[in-house]
C-alpha positions as CSV (number, residue, x, y, z in Angstrom):
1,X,19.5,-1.3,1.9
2,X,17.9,-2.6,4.7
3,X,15.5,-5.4,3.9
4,X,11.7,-4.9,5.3
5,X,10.5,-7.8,7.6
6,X,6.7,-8.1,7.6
7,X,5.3,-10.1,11.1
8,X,2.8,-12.9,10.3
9,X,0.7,-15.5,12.1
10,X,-0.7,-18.5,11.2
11,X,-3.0,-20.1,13.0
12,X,-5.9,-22.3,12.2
13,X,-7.6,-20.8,9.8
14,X,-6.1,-17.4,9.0
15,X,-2.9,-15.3,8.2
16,X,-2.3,-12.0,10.6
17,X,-2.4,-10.1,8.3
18,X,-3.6,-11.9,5.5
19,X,-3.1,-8.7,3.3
20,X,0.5,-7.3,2.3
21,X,1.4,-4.6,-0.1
22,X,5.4,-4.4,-1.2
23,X,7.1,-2.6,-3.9
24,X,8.1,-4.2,-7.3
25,X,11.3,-4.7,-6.8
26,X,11.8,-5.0,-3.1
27,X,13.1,-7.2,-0.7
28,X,10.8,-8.4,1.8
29,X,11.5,-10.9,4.7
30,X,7.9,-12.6,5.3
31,X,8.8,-13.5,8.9
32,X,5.8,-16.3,10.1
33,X,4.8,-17.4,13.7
34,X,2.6,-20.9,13.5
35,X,1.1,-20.9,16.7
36,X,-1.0,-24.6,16.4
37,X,-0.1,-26.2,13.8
38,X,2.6,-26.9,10.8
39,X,0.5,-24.8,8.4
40,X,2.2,-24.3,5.0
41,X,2.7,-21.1,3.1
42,X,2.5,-21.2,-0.4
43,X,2.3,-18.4,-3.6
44,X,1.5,-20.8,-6.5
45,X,2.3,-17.5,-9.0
46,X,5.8,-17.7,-7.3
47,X,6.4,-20.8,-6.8
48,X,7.7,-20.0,-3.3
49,X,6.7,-22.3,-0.6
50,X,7.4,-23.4,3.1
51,X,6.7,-25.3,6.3
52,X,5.4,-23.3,9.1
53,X,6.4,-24.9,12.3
54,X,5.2,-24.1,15.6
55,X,7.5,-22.5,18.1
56,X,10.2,-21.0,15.6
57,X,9.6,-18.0,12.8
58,X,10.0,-19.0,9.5
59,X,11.4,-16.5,7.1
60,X,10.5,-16.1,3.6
61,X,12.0,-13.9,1.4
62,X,11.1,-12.7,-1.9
63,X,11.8,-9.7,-4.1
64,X,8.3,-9.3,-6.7
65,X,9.4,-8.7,-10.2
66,X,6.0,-7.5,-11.1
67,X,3.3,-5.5,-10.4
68,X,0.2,-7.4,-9.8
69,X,-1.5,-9.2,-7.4
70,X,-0.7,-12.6,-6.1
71,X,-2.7,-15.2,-4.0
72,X,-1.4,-17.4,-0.9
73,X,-2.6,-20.0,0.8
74,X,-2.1,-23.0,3.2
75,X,-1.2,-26.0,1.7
76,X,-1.3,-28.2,4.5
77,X,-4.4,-29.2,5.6
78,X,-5.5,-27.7,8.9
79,X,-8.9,-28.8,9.5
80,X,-12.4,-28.0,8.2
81,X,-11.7,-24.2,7.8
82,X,-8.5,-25.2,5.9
83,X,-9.5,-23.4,2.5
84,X,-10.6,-20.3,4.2
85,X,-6.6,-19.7,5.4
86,X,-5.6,-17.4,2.6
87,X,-4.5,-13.9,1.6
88,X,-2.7,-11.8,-1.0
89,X,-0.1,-9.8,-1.7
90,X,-0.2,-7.0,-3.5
91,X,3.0,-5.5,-5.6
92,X,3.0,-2.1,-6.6
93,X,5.0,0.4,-9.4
């Protein structure tokens, strides 16, 4: 099975899109696009992390075991709208 690759930017201060709904279950490729900074990416519930650099796409993949909701953030700091750069994803049945 083909694995779904989801586009998102980071920039300073916000994920595009900061919102993402998979399956339980499925593989997902989180491909990232930093465009002004190293911003991190980070689901603490996961424990899945990574550099965002600049000029390449960084891929992230995860497969959710569970239904639920799960928070992400930046977790390097970006400036003074640095704890506004969040999202979710959201794993669903």
């Amino acid at each position: 099975m083909k694995e779904r690759i989801i586009a998102i930017e980071a920039r300073k201060f916000v994920y595009t899109p900061n919102e993402i709904t998979v399956k339980k279950d499925e593989t997902v490729v989180l491909a990232f696009t930093a465009v002004d900074f190293i911003h991190g990416f980070f689901i603490p519930d996961m424990n899945i992390r990574a550099d965002l650099k600049p000029g390449q796409v960084t891929e992230v993949r995860l497969t959710p075991g569970k239904a639920g909701e799960y928070a992400f953030l930046c977790d390097n700091f970006c400036g003074s709208g640095h704890e506004e750069m969040n999202g979710k994803i959201i794993v669903t049945d």
